[in-house]
Chimera marker file (.cmm) of the C-alpha trace (Angstrom):
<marker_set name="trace">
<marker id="1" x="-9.692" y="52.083" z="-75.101" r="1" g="1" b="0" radius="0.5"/>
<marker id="2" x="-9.011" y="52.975" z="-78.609" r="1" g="1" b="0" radius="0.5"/>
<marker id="3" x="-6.010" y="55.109" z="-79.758" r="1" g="1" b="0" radius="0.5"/>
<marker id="4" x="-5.765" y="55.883" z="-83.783" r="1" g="1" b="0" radius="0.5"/>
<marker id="5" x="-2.697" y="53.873" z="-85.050" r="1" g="1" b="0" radius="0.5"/>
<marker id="6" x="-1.088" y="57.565" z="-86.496" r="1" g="1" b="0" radius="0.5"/>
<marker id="7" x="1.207" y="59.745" z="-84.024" r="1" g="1" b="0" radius="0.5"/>
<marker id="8" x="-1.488" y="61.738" z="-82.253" r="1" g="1" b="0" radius="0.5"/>
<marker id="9" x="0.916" y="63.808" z="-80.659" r="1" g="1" b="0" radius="0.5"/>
<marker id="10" x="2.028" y="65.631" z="-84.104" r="1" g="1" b="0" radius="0.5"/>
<marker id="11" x="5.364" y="64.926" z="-85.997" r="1" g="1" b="0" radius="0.5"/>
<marker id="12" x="8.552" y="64.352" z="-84.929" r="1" g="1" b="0" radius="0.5"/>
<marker id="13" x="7.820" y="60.817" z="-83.966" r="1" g="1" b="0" radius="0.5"/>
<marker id="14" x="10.013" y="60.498" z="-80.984" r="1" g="1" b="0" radius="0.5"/>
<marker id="15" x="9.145" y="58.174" z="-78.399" r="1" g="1" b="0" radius="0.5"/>
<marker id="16" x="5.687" y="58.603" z="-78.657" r="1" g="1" b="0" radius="0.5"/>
<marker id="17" x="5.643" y="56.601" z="-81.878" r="1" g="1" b="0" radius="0.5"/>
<marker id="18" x="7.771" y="54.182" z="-80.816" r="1" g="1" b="0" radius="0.5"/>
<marker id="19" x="5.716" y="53.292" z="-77.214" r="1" g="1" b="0" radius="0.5"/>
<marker id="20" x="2.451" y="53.597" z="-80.244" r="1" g="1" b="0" radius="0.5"/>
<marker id="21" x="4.217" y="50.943" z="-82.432" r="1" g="1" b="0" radius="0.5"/>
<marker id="22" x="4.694" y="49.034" z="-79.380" r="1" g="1" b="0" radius="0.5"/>
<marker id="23" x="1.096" y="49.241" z="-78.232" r="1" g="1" b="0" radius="0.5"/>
<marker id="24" x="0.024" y="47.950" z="-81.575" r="1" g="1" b="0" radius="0.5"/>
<marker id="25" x="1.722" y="45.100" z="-82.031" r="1" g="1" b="0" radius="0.5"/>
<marker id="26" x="0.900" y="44.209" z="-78.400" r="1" g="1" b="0" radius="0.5"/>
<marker id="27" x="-2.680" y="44.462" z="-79.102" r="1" g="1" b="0" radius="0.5"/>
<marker id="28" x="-2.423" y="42.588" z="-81.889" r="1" g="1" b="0" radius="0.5"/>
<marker id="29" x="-0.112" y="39.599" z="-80.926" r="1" g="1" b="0" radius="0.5"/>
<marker id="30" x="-2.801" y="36.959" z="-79.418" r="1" g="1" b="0" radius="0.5"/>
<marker id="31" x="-2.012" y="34.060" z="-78.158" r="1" g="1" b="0" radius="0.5"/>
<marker id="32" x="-1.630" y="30.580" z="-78.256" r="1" g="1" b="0" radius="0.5"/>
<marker id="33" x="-3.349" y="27.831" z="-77.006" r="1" g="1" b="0" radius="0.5"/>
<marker id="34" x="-2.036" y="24.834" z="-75.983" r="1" g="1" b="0" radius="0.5"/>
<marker id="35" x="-4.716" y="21.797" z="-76.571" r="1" g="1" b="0" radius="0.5"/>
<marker id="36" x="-3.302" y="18.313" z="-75.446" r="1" g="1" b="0" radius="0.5"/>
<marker id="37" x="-1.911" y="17.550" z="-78.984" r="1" g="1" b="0" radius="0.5"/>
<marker id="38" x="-1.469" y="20.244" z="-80.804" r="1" g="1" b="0" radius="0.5"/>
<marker id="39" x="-1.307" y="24.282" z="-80.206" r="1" g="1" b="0" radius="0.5"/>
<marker id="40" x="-3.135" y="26.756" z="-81.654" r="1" g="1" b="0" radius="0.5"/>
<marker id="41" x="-2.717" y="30.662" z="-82.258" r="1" g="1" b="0" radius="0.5"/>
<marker id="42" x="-6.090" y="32.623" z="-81.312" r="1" g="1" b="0" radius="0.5"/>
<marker id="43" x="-5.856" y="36.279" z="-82.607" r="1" g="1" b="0" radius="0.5"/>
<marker id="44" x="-6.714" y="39.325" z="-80.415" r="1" g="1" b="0" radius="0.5"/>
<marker id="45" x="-10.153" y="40.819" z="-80.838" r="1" g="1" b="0" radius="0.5"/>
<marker id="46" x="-10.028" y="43.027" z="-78.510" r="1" g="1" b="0" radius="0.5"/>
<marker id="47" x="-8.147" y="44.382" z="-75.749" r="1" g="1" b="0" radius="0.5"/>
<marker id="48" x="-4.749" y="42.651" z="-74.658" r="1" g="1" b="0" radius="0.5"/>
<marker id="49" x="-4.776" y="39.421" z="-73.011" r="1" g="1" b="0" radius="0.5"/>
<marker id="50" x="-5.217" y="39.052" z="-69.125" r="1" g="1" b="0" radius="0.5"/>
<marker id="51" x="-1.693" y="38.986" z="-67.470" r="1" g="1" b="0" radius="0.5"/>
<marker id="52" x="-0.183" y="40.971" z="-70.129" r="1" g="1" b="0" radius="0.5"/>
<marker id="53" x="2.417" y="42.801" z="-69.341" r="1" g="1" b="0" radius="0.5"/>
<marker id="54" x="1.086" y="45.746" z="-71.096" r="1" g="1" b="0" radius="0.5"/>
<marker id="55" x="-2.245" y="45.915" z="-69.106" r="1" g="1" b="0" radius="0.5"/>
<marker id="56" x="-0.931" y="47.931" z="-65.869" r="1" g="1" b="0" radius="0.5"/>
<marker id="57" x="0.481" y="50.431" z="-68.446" r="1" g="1" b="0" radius="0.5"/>
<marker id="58" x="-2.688" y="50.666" z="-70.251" r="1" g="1" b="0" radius="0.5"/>
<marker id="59" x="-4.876" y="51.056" z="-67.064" r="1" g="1" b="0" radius="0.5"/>
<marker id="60" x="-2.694" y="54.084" z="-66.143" r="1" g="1" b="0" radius="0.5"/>
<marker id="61" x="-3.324" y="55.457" z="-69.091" r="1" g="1" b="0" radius="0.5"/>
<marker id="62" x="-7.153" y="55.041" z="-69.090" r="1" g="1" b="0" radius="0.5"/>
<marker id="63" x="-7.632" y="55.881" z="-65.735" r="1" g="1" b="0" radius="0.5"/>
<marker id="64" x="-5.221" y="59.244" z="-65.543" r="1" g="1" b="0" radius="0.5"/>
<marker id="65" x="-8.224" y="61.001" z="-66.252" r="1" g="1" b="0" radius="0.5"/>
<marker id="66" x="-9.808" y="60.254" z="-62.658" r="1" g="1" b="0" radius="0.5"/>
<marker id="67" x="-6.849" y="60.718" z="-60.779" r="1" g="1" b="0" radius="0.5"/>
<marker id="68" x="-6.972" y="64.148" z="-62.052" r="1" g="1" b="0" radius="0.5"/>
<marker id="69" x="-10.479" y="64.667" z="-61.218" r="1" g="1" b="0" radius="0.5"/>
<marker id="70" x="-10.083" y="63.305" z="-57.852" r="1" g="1" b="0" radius="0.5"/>
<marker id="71" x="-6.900" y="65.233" z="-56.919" r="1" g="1" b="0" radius="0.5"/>
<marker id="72" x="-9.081" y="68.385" z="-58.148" r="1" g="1" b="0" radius="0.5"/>
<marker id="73" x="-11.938" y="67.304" z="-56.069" r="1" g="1" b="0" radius="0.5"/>
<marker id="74" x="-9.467" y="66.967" z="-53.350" r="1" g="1" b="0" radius="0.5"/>
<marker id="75" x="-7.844" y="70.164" z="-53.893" r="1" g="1" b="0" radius="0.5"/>
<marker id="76" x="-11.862" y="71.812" z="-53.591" r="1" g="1" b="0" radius="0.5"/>
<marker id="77" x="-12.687" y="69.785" z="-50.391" r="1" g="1" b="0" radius="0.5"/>
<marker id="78" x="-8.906" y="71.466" z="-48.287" r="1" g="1" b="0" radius="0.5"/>
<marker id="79" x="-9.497" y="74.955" z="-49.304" r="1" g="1" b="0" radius="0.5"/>
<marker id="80" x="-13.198" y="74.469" z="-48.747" r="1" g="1" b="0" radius="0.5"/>
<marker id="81" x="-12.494" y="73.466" z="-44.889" r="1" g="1" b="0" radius="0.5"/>
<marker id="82" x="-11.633" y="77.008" z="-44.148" r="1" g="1" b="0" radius="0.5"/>
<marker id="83" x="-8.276" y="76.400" z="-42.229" r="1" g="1" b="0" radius="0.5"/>
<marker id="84" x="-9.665" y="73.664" z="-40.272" r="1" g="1" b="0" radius="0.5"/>
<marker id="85" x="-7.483" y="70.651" z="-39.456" r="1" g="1" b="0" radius="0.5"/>
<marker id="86" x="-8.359" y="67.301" z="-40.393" r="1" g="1" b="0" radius="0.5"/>
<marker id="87" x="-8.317" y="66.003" z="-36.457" r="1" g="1" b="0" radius="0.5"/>
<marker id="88" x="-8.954" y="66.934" z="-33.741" r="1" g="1" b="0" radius="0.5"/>
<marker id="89" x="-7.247" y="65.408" z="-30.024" r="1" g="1" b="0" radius="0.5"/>
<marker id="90" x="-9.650" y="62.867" z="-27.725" r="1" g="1" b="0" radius="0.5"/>
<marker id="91" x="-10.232" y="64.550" z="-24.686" r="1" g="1" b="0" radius="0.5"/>
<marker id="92" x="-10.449" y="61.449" z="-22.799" r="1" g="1" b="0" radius="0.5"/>
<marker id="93" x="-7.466" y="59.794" z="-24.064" r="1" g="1" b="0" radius="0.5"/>
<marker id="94" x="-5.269" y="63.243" z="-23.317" r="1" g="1" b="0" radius="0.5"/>
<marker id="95" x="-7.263" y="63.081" z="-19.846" r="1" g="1" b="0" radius="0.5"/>
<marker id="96" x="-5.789" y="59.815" z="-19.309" r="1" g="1" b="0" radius="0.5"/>
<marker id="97" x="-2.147" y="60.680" z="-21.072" r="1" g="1" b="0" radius="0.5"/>
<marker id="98" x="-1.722" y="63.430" z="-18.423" r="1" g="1" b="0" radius="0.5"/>
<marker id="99" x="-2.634" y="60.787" z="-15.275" r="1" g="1" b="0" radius="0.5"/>
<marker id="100" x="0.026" y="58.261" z="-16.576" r="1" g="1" b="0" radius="0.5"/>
<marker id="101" x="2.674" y="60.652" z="-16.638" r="1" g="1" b="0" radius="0.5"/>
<marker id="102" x="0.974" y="61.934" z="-12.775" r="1" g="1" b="0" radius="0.5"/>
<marker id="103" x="1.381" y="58.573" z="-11.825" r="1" g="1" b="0" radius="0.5"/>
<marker id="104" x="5.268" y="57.985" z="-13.397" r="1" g="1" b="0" radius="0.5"/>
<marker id="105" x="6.362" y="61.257" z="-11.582" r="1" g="1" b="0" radius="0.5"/>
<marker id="106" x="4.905" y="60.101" z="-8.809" r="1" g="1" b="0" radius="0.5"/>
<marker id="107" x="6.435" y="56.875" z="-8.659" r="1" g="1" b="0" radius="0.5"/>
<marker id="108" x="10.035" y="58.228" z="-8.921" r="1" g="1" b="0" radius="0.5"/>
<marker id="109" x="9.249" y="60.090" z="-5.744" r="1" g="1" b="0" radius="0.5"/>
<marker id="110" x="12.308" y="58.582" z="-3.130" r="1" g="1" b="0" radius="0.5"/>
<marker id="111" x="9.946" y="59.086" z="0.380" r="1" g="1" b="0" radius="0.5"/>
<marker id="112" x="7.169" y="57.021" z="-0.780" r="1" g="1" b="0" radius="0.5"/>
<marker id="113" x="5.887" y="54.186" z="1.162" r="1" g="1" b="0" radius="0.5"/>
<marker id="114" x="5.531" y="50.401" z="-0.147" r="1" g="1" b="0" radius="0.5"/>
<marker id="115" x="1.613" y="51.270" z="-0.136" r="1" g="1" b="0" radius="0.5"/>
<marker id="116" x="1.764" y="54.168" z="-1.891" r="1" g="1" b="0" radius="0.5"/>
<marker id="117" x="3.346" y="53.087" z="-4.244" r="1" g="1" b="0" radius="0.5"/>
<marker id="118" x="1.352" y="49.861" z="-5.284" r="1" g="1" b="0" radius="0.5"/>
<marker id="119" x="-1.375" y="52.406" z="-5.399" r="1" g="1" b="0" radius="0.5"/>
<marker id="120" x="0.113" y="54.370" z="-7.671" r="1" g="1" b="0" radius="0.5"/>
<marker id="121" x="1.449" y="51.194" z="-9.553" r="1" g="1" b="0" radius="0.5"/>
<marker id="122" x="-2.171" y="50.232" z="-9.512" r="1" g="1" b="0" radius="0.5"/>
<marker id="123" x="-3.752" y="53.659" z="-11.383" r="1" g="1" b="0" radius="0.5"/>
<marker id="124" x="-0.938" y="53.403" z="-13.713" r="1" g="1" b="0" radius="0.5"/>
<marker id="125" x="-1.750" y="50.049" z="-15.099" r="1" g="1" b="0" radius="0.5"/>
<marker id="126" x="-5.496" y="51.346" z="-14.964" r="1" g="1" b="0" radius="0.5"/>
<marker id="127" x="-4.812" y="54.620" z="-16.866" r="1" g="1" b="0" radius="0.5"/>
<marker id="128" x="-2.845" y="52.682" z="-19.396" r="1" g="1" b="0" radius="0.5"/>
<marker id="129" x="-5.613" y="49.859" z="-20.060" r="1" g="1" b="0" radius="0.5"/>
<marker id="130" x="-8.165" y="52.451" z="-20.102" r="1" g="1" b="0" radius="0.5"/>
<marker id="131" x="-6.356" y="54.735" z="-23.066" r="1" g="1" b="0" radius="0.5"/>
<marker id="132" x="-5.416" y="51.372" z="-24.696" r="1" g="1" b="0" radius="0.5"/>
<marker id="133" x="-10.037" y="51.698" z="-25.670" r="1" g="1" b="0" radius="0.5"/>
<marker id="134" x="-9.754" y="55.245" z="-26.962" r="1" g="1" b="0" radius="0.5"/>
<marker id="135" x="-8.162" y="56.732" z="-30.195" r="1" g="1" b="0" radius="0.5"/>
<marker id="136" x="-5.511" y="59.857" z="-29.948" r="1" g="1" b="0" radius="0.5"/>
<marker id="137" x="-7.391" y="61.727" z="-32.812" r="1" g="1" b="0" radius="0.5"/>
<marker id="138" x="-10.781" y="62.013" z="-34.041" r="1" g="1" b="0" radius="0.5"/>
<marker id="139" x="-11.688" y="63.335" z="-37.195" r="1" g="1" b="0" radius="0.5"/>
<marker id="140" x="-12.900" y="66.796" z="-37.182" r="1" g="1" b="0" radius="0.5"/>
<marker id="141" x="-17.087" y="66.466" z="-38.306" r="1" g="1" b="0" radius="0.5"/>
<marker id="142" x="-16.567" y="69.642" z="-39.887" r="1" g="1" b="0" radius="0.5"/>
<marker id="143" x="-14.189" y="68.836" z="-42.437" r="1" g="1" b="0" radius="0.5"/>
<marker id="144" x="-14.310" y="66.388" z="-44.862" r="1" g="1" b="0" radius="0.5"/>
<marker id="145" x="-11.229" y="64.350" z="-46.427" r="1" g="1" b="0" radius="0.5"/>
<marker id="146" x="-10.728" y="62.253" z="-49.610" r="1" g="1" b="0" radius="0.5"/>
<marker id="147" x="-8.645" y="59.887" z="-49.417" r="1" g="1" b="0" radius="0.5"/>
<marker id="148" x="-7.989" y="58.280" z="-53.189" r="1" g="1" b="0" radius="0.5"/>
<marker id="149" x="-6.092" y="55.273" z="-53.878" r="1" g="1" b="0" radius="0.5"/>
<marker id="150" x="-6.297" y="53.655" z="-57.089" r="1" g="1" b="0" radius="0.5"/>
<marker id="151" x="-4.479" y="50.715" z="-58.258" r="1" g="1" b="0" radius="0.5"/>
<marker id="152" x="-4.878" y="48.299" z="-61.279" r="1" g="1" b="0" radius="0.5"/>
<marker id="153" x="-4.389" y="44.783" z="-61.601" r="1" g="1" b="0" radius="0.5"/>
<marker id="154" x="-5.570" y="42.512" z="-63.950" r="1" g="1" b="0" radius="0.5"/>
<link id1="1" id2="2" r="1" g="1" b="0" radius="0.2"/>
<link id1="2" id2="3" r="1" g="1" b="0" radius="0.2"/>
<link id1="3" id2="4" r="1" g="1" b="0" radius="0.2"/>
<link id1="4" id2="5" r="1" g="1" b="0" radius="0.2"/>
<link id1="5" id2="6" r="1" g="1" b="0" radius="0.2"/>
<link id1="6" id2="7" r="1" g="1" b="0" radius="0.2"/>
<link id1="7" id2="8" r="1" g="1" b="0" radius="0.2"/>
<link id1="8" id2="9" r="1" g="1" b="0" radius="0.2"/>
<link id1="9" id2="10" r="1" g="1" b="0" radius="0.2"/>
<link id1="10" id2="11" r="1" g="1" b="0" radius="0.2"/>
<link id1="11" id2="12" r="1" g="1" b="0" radius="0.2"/>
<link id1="12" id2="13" r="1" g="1" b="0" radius="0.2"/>
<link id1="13" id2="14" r="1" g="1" b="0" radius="0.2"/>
<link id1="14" id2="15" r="1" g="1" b="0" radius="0.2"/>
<link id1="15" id2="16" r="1" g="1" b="0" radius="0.2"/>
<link id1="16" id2="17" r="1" g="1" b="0" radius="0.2"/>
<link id1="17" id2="18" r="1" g="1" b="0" radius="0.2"/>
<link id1="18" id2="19" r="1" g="1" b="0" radius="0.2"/>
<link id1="19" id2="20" r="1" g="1" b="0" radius="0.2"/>
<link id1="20" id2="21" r="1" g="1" b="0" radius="0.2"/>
<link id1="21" id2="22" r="1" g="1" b="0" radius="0.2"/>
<link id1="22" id2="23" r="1" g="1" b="0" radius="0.2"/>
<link id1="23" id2="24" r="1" g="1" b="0" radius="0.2"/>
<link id1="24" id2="25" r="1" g="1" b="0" radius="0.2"/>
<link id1="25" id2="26" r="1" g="1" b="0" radius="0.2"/>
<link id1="26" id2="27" r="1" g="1" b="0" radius="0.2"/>
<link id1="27" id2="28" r="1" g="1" b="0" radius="0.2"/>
<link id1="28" id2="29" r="1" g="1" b="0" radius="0.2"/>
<link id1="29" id2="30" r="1" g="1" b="0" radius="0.2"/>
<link id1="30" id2="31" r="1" g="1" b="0" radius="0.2"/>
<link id1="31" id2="32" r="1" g="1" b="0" radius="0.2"/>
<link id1="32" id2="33" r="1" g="1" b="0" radius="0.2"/>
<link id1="33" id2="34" r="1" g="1" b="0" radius="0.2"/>
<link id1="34" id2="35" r="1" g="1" b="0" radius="0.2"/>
<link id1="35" id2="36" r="1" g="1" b="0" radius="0.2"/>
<link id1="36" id2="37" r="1" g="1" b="0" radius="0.2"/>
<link id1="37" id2="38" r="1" g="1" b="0" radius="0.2"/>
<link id1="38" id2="39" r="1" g="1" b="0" radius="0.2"/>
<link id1="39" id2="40" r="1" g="1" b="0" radius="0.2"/>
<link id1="40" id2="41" r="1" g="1" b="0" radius="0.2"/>
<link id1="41" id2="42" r="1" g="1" b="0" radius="0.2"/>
<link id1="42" id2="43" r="1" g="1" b="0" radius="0.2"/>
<link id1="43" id2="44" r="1" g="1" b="0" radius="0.2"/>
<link id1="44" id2="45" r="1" g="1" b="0" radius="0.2"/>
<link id1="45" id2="46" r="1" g="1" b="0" radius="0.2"/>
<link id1="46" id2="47" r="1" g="1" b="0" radius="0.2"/>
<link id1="47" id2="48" r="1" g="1" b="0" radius="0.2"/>
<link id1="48" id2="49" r="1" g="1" b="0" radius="0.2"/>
<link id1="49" id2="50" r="1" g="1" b="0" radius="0.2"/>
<link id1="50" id2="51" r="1" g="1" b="0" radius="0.2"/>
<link id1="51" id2="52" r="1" g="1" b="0" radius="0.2"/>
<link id1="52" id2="53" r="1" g="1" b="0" radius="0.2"/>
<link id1="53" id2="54" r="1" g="1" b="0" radius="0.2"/>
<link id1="54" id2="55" r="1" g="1" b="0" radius="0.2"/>
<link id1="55" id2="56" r="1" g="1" b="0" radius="0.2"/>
<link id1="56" id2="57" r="1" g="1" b="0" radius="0.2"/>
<link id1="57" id2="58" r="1" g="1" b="0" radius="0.2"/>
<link id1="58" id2="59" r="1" g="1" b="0" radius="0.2"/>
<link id1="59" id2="60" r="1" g="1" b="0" radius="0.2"/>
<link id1="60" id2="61" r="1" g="1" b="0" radius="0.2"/>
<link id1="61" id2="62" r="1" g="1" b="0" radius="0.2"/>
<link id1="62" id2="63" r="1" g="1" b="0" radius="0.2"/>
<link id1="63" id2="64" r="1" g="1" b="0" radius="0.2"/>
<link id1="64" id2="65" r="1" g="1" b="0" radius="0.2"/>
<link id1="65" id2="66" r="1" g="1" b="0" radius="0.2"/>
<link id1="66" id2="67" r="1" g="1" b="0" radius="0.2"/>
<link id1="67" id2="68" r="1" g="1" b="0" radius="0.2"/>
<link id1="68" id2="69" r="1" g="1" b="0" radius="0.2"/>
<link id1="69" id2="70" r="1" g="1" b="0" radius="0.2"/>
<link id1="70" id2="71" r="1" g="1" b="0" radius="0.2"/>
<link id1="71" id2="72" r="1" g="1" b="0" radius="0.2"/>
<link id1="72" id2="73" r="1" g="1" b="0" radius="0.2"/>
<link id1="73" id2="74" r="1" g="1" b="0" radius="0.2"/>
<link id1="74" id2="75" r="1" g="1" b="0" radius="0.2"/>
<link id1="75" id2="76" r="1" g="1" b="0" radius="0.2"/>
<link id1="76" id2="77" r="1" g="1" b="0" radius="0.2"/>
<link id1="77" id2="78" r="1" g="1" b="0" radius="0.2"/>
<link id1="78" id2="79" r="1" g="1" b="0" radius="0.2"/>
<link id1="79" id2="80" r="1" g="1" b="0" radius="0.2"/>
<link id1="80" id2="81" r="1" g="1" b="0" radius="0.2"/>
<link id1="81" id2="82" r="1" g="1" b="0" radius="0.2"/>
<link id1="82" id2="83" r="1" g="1" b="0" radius="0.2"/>
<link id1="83" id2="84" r="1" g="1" b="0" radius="0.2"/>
<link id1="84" id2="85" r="1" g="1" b="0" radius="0.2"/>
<link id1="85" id2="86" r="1" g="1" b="0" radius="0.2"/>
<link id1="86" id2="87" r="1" g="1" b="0" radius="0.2"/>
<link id1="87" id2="88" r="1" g="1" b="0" radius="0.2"/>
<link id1="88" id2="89" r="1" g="1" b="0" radius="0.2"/>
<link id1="89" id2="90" r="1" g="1" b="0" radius="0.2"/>
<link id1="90" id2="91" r="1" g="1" b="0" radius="0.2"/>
<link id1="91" id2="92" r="1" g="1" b="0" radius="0.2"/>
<link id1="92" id2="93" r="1" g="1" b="0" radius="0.2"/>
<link id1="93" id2="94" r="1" g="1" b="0" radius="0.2"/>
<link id1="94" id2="95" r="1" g="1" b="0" radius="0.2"/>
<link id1="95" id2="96" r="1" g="1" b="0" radius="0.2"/>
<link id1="96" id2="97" r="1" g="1" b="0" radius="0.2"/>
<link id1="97" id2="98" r="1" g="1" b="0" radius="0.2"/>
<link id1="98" id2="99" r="1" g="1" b="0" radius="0.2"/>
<link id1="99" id2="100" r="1" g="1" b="0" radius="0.2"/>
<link id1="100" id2="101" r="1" g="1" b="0" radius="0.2"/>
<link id1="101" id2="102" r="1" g="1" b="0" radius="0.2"/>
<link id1="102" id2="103" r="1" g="1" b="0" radius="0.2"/>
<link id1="103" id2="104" r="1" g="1" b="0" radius="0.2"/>
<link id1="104" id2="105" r="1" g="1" b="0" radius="0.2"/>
<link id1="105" id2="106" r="1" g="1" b="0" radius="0.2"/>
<link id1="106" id2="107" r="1" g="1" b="0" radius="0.2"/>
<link id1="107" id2="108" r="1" g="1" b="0" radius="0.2"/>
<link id1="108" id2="109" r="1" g="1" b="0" radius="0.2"/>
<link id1="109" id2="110" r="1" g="1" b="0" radius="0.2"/>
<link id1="110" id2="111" r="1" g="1" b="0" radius="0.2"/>
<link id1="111" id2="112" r="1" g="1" b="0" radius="0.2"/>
<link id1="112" id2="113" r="1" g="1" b="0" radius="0.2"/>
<link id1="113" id2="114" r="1" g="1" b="0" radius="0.2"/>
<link id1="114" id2="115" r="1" g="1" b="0" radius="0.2"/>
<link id1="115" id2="116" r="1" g="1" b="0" radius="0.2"/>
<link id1="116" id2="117" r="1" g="1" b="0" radius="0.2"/>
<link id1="117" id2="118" r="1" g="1" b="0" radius="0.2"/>
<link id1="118" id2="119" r="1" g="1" b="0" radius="0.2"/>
<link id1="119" id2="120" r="1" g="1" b="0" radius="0.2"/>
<link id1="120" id2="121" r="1" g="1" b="0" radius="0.2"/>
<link id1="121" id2="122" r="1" g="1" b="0" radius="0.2"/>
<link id1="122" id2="123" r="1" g="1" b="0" radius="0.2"/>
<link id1="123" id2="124" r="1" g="1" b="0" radius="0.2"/>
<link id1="124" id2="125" r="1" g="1" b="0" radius="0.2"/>
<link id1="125" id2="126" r="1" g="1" b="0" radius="0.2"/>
<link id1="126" id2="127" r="1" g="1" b="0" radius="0.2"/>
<link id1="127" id2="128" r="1" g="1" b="0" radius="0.2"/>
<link id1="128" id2="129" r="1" g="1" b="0" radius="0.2"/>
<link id1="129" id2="130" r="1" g="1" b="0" radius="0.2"/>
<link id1="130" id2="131" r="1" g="1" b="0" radius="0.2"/>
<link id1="131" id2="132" r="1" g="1" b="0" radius="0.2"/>
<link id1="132" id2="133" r="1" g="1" b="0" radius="0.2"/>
<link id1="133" id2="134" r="1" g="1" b="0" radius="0.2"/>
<link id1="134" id2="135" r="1" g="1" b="0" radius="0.2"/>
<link id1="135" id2="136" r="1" g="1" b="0" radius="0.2"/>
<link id1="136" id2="137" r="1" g="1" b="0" radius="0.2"/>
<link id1="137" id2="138" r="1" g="1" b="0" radius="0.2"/>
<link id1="138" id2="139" r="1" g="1" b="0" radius="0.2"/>
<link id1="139" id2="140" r="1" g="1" b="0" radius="0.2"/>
<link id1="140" id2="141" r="1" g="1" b="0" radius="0.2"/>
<link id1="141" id2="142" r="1" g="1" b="0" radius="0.2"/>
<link id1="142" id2="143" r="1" g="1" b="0" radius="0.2"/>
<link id1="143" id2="144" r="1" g="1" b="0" radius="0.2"/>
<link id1="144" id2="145" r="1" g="1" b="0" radius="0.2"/>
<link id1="145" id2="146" r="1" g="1" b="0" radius="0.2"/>
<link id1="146" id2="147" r="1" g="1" b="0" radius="0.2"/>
<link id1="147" id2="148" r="1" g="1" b="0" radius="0.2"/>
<link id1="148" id2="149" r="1" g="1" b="0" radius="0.2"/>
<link id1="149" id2="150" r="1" g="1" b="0" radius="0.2"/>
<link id1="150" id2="151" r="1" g="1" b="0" radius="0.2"/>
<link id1="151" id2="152" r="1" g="1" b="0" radius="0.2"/>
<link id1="152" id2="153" r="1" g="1" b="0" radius="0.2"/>
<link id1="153" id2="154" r="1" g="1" b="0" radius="0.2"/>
</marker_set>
C-alpha cells in the first residue's frame, strides 16, 4: 500500500495529518538486530515490520474496500431471495419434537400402570436419541447466504 506523504484529505490538517505523520515515521523506523556481540539497525524497505503494531491498522485500511464489496454483494443476494427465509424447519426432527412432548404428557398421567409407563419411558429416551442425529433447521436450497468474516493478523 502506498499513500502520498501530503494530506490527501485537503487542508485543515486535523487528525488526518497527524495519524499520516504517524504512519510515516512507522514505516520508516526499521529495526534492530541483535547479533551475539553487537546490534545493528536495518532500515525499512518496505512495508512495516511483522508484529508491528501498526499492521492490524493498516490491513483495515487496505482491505475496507472488500468489506464494502462484500456487504454490497450481500445486500444483492437478501433482496434477490424474494422474501424467502434463510431456513427452513426439519420435518423429521419437529416429527420427533412433537412425540417427546406426547410422551412427557403422557407420563404425568396419575392412572397409569408401572408398564405403561416404562413404555412410555422407553419411546421417550428413543425419540430423544433419535432427534439428537437430525438438525432443527436446514438451509433453504433456494436462497443463498454470504456469510463474510474477515480478520487480519500478521
Amino acid at each position: 500500500m502506498y499513500i502520498k506523504k501530503q494530506n490527501r484529505w485537503g487542508k485543515g490538517g486535523g487528525v488526518e495529518k497527524r495519524l499520516f505523520n504517524l504512519y510515516w515515521k512507522l514505516v520508516k523506523a526499521g529495526y534492530v538486530e541483535f547479533n551475539k556481540k553487537k546490534q545493528t539497525y536495518v532500515a525499512a524497505d518496505v512495508g512495516v515490520p511483522q508484529g508491528g503494531i501498526v499492521s492490524p491498522l493498516l490491513s483495515n485500511l487496505m482491505l475496507h474496500e472488500l468489506d464494502v464489496y462484500m456487504e454490497k454483494r450481500k445486500l444483492e443476494r437478501e433482496a434477490s431471495s424474494h422474501g424467502h427465509v434463510s431456513f427452513i424447519q426439519n420435518s423429521p426432527y419437529k416429527q420427533l419434537t412433537y412425540t417427546i412432548s406426547k410422551c412427557v404428557k403422557a407420563k404425568s398421567r396419575a392412572d397409569l400402570r408401572k408398564e405403561e409407563r416404562a413404555e412410555i419411558r422407553t419411546r421417550l429416551y428413543t425419540a430423544l436419541q433419535h432427534r439428537k442425529l437430525y438438525r432443527a433447521k436446514l438451509p433453504n436450497p433456494n436462497v443463498t447466504r454470504i456469510d463474510y468474516v474477515r480478520y487480519a493478523d500478521d
